[in-house]
PDB file as gemmi writes it, atoms N, CA and C in Angstrom:
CRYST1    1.000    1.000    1.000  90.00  90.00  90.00 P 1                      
ATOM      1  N   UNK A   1      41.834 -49.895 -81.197  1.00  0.00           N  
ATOM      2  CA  UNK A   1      42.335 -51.067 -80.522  1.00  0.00           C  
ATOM      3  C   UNK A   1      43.051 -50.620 -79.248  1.00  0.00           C  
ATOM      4  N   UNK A   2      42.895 -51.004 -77.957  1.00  0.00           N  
ATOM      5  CA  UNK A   2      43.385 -50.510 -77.032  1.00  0.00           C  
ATOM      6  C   UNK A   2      44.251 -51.849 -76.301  1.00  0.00           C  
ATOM      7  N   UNK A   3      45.753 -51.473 -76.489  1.00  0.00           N  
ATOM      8  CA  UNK A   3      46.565 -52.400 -76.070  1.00  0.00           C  
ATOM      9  C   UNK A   3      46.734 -52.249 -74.559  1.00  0.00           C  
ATOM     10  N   UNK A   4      47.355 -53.388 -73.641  1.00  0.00           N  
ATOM     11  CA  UNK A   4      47.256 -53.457 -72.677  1.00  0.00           C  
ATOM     12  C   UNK A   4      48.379 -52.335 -72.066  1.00  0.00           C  
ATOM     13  N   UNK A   5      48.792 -51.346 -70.862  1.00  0.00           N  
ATOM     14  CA  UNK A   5      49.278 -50.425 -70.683  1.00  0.00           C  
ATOM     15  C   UNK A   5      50.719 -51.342 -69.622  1.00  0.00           C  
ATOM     16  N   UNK A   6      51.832 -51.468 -70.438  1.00  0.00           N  
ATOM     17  CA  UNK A   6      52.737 -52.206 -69.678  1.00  0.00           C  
ATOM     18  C   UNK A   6      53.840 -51.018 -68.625  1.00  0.00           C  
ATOM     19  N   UNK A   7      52.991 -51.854 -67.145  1.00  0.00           N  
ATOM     20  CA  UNK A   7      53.959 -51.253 -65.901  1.00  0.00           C  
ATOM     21  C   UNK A   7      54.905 -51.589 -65.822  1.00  0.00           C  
ATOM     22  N   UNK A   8      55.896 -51.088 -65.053  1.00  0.00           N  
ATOM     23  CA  UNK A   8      57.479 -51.545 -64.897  1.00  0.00           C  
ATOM     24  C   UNK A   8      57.295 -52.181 -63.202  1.00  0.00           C  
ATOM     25  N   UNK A   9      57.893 -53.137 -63.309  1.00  0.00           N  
ATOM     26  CA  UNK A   9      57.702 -53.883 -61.793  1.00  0.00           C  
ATOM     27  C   UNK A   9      58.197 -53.215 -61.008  1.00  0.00           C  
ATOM     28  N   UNK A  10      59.280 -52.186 -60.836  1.00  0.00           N  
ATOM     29  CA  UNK A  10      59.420 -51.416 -59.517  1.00  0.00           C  
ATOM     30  C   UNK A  10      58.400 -50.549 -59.199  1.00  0.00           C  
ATOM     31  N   UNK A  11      57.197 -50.224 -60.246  1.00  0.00           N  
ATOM     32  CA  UNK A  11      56.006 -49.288 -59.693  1.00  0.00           C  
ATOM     33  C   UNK A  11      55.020 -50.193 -59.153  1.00  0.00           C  
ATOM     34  N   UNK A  12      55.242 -51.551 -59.936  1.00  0.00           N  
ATOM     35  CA  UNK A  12      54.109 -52.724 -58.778  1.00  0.00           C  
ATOM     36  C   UNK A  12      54.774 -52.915 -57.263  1.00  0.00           C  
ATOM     37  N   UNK A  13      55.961 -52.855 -57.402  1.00  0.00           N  
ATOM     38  CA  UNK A  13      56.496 -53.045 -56.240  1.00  0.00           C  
ATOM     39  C   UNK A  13      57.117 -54.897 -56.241  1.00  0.00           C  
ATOM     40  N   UNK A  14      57.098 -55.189 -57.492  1.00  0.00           N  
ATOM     41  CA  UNK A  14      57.141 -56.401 -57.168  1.00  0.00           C  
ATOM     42  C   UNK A  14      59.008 -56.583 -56.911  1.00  0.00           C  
ATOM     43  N   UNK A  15      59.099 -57.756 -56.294  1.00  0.00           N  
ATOM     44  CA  UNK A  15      60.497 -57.604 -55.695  1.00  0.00           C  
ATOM     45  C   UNK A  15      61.289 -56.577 -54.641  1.00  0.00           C  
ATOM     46  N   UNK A  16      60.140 -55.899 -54.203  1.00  0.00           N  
ATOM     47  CA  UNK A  16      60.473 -55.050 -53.008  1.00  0.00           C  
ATOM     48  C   UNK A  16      61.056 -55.927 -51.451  1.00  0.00           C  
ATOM     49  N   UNK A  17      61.490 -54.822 -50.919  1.00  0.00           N  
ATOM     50  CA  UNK A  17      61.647 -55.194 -49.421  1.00  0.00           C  
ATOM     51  C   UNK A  17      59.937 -55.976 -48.823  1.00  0.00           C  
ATOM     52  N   UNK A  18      60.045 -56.468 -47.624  1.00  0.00           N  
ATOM     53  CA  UNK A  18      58.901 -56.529 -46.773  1.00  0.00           C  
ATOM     54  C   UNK A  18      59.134 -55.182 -45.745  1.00  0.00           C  
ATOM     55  N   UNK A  19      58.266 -54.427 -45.767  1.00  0.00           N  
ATOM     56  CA  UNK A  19      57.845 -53.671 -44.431  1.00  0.00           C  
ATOM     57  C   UNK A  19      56.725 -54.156 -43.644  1.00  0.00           C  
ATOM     58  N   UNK A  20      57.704 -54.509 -42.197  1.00  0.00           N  
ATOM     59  CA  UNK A  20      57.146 -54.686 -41.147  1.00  0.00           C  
ATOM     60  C   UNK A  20      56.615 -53.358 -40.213  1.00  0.00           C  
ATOM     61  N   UNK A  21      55.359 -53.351 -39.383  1.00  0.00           N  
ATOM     62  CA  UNK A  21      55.009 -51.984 -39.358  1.00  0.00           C  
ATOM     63  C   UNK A  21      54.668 -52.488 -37.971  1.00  0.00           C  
ATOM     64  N   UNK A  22      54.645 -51.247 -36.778  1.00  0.00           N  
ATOM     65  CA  UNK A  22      54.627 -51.366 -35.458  1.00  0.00           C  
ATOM     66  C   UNK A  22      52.581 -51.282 -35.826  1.00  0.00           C  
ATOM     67  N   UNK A  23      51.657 -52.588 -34.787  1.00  0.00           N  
ATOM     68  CA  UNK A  23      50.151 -52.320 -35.161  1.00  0.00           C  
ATOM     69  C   UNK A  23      49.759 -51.170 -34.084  1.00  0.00           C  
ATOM     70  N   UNK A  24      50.444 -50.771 -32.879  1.00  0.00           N  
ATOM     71  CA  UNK A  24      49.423 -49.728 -32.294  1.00  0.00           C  
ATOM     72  C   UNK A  24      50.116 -48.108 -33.070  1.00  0.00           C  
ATOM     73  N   UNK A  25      51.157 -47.877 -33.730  1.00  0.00           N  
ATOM     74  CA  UNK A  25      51.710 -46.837 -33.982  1.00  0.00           C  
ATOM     75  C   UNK A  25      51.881 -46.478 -35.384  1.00  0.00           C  
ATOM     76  N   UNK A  26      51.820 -47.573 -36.157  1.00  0.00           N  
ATOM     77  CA  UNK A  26      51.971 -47.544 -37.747  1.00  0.00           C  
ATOM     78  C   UNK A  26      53.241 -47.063 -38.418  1.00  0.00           C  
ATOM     79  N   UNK A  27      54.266 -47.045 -37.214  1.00  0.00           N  
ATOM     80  CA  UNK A  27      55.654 -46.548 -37.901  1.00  0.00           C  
ATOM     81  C   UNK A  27      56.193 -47.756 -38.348  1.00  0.00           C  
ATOM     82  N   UNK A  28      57.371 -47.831 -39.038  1.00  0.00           N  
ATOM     83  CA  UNK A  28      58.257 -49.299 -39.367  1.00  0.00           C  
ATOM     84  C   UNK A  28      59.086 -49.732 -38.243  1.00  0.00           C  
ATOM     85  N   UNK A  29      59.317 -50.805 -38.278  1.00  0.00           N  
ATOM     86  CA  UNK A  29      59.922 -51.333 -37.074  1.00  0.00           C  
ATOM     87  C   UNK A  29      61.277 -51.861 -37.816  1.00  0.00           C  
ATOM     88  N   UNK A  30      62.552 -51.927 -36.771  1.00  0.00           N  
ATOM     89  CA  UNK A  30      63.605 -52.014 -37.427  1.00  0.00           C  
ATOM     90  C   UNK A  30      63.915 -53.064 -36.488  1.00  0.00           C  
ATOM     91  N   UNK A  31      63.929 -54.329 -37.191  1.00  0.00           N  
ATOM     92  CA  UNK A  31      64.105 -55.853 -36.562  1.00  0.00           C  
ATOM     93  C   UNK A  31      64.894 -56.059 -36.348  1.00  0.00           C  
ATOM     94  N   UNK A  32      65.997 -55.850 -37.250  1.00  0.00           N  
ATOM     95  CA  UNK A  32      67.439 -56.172 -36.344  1.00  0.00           C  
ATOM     96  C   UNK A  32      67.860 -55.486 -35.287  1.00  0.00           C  
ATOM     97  N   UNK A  33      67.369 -54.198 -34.995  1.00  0.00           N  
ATOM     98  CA  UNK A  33      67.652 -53.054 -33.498  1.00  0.00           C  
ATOM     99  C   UNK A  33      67.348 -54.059 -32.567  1.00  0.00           C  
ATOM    100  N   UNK A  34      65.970 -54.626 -32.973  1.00  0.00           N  
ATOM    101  CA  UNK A  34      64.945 -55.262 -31.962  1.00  0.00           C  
ATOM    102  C   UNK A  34      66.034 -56.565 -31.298  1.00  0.00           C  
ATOM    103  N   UNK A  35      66.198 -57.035 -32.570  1.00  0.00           N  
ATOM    104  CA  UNK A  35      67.066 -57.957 -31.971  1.00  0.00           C  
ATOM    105  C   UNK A  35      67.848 -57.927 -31.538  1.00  0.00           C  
ATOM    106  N   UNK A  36      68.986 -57.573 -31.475  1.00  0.00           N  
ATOM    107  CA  UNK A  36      70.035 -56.834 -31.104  1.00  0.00           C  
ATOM    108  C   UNK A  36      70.026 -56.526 -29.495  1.00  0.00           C  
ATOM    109  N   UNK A  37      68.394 -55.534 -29.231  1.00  0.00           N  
ATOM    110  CA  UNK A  37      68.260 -55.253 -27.919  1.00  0.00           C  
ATOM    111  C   UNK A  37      67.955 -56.475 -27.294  1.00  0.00           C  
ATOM    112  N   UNK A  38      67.071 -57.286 -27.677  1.00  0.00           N  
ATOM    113  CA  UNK A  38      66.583 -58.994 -27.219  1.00  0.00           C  
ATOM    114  C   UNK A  38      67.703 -59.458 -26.694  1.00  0.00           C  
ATOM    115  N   UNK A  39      68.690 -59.514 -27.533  1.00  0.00           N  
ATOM    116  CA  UNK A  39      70.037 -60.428 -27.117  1.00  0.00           C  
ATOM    117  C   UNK A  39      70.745 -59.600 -25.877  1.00  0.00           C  
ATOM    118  N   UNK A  40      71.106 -58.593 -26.474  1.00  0.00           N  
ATOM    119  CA  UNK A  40      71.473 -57.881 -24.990  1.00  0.00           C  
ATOM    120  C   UNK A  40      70.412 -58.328 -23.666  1.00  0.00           C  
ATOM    121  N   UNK A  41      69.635 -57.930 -23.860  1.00  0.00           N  
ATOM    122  CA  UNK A  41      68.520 -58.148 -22.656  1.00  0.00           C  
ATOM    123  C   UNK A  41      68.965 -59.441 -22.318  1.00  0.00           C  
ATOM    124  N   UNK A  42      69.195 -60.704 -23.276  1.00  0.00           N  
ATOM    125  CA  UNK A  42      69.411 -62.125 -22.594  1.00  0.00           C  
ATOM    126  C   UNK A  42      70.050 -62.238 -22.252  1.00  0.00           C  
ATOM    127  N   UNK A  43      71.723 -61.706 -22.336  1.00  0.00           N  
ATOM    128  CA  UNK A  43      72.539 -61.906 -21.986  1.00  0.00           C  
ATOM    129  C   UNK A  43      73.078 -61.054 -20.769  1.00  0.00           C  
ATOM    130  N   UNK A  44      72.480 -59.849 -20.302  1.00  0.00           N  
ATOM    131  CA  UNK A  44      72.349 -59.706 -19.140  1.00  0.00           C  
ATOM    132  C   UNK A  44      71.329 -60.375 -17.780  1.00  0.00           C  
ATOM    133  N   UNK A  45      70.185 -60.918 -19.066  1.00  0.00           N  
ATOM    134  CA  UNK A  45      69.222 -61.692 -17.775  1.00  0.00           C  
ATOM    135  C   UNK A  45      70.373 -62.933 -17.097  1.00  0.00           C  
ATOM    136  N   UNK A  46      70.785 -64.034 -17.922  1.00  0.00           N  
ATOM    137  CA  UNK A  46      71.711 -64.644 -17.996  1.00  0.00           C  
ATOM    138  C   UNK A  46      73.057 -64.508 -16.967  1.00  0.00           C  
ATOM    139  N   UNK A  47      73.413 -63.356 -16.483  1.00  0.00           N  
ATOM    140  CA  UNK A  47      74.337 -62.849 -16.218  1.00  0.00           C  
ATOM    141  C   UNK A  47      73.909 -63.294 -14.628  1.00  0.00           C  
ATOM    142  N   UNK A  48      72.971 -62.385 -14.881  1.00  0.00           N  
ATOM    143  CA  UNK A  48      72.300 -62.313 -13.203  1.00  0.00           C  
ATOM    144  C   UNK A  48      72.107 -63.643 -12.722  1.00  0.00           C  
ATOM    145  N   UNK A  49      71.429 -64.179 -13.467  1.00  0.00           N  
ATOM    146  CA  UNK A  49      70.924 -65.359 -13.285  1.00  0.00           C  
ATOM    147  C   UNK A  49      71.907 -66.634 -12.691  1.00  0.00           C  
ATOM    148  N   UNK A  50      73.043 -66.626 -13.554  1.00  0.00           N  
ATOM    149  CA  UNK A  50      74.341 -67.038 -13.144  1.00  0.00           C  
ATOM    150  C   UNK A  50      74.719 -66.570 -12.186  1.00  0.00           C  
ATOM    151  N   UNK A  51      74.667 -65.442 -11.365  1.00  0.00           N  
ATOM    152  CA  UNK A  51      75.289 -64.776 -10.511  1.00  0.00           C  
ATOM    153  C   UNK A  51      74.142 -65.193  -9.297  1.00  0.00           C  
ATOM    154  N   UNK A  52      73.101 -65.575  -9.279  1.00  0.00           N  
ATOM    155  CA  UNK A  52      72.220 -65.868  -8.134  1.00  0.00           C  
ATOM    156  C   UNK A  52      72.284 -67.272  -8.082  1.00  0.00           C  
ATOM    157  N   UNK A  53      72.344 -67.878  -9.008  1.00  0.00           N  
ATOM    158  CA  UNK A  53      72.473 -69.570  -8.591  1.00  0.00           C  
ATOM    159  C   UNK A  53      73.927 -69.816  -8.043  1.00  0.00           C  
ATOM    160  N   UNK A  54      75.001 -68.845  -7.882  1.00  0.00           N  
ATOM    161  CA  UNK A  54      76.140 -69.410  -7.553  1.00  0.00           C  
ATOM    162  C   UNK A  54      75.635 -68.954  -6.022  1.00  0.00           C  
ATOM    163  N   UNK A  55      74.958 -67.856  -5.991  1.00  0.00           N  
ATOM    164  CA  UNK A  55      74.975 -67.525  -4.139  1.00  0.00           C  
ATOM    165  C   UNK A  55      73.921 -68.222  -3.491  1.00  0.00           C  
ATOM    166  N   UNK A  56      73.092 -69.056  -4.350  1.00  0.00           N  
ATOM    167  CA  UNK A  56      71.852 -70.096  -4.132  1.00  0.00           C  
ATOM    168  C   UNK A  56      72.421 -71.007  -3.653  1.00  0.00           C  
ATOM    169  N   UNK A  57      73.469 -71.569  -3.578  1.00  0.00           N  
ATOM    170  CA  UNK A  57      74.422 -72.720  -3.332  1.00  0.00           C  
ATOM    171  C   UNK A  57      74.823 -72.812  -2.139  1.00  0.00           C  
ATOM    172  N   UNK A  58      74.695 -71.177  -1.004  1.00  0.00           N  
ATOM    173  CA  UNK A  58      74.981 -71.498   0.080  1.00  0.00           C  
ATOM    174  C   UNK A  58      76.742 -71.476   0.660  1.00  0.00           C  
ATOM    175  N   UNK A  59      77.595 -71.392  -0.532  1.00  0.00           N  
ATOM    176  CA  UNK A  59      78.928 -71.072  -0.662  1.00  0.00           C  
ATOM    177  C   UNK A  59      79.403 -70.694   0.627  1.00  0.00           C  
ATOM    178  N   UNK A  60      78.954 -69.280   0.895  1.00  0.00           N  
ATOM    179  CA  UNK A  60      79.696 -68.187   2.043  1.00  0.00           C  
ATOM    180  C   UNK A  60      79.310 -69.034   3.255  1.00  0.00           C  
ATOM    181  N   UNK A  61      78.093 -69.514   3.339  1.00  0.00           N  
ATOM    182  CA  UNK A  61      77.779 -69.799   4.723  1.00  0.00           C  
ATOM    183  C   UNK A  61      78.682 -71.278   5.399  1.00  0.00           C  
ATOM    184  N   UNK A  62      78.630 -71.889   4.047  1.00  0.00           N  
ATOM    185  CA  UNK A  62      79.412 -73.344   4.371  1.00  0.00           C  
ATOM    186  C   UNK A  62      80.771 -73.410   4.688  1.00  0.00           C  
ATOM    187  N   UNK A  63      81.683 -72.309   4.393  1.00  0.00           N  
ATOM    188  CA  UNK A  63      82.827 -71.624   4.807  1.00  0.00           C  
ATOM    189  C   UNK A  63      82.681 -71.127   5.812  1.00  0.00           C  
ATOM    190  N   UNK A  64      81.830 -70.497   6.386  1.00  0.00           N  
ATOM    191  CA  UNK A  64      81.390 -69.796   7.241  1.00  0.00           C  
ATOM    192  C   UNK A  64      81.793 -71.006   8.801  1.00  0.00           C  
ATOM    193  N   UNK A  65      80.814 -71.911   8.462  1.00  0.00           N  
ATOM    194  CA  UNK A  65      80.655 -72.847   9.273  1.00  0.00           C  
ATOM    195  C   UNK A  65      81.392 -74.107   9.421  1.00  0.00           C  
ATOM    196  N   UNK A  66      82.470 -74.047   8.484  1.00  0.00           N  
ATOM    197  CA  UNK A  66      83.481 -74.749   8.650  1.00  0.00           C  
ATOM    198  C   UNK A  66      84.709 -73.900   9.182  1.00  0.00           C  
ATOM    199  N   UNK A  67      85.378 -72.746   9.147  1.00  0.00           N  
ATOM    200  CA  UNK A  67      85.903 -72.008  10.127  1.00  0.00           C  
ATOM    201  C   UNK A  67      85.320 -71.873  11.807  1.00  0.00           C  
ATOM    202  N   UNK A  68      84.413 -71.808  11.895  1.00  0.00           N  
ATOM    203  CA  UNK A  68      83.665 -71.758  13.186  1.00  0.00           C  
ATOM    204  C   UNK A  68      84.134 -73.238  13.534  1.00  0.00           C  
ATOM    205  N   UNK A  69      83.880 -74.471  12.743  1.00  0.00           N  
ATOM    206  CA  UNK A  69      84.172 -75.510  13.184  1.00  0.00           C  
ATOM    207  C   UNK A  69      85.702 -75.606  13.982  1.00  0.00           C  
ATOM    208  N   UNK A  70      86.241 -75.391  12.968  1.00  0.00           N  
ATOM    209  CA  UNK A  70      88.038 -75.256  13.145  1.00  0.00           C  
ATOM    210  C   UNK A  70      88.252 -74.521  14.090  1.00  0.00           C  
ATOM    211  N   UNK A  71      87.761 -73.610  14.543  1.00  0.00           N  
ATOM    212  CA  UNK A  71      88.264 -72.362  15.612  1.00  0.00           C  
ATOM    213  C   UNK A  71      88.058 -73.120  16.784  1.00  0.00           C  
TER     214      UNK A  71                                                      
END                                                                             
């Protein structure tokens, strides 16, 4: 009589982590780094971005040309 051969679920793997895997390199990818760098990256794009729409505004020159007025 050949009984059925009972595995232990950590050798199925069941209840494991998910590994996410880089497709051109096949190493693991570590998602929260990723993210981490993402946010940084936004929050310096952000930065800039803020910093060019304030000089988009024309600020210096309109000072500029209201002293010239006054003088």
């Amino acid at each position: 009589m050949n009984l059925p051969v009972q595995i232990s679920d950590e050798l199925l793997g069941k209840n494991a982590q998910t590994v996410v895997r880089d497709k051109t390199t096949g190493r693991r990818r570590d998602l929260d780094a990723e993210r981490a760098a993402q946010a940084e990256t936004d929050a310096a794009i952000a930065a800039t971005t803020a910093k060019y729409d304030a000089w988009n505004k024309g600020q210096v020159s309109t000072l500029f040309m209201l002293f010239m007025f006054l003088w």
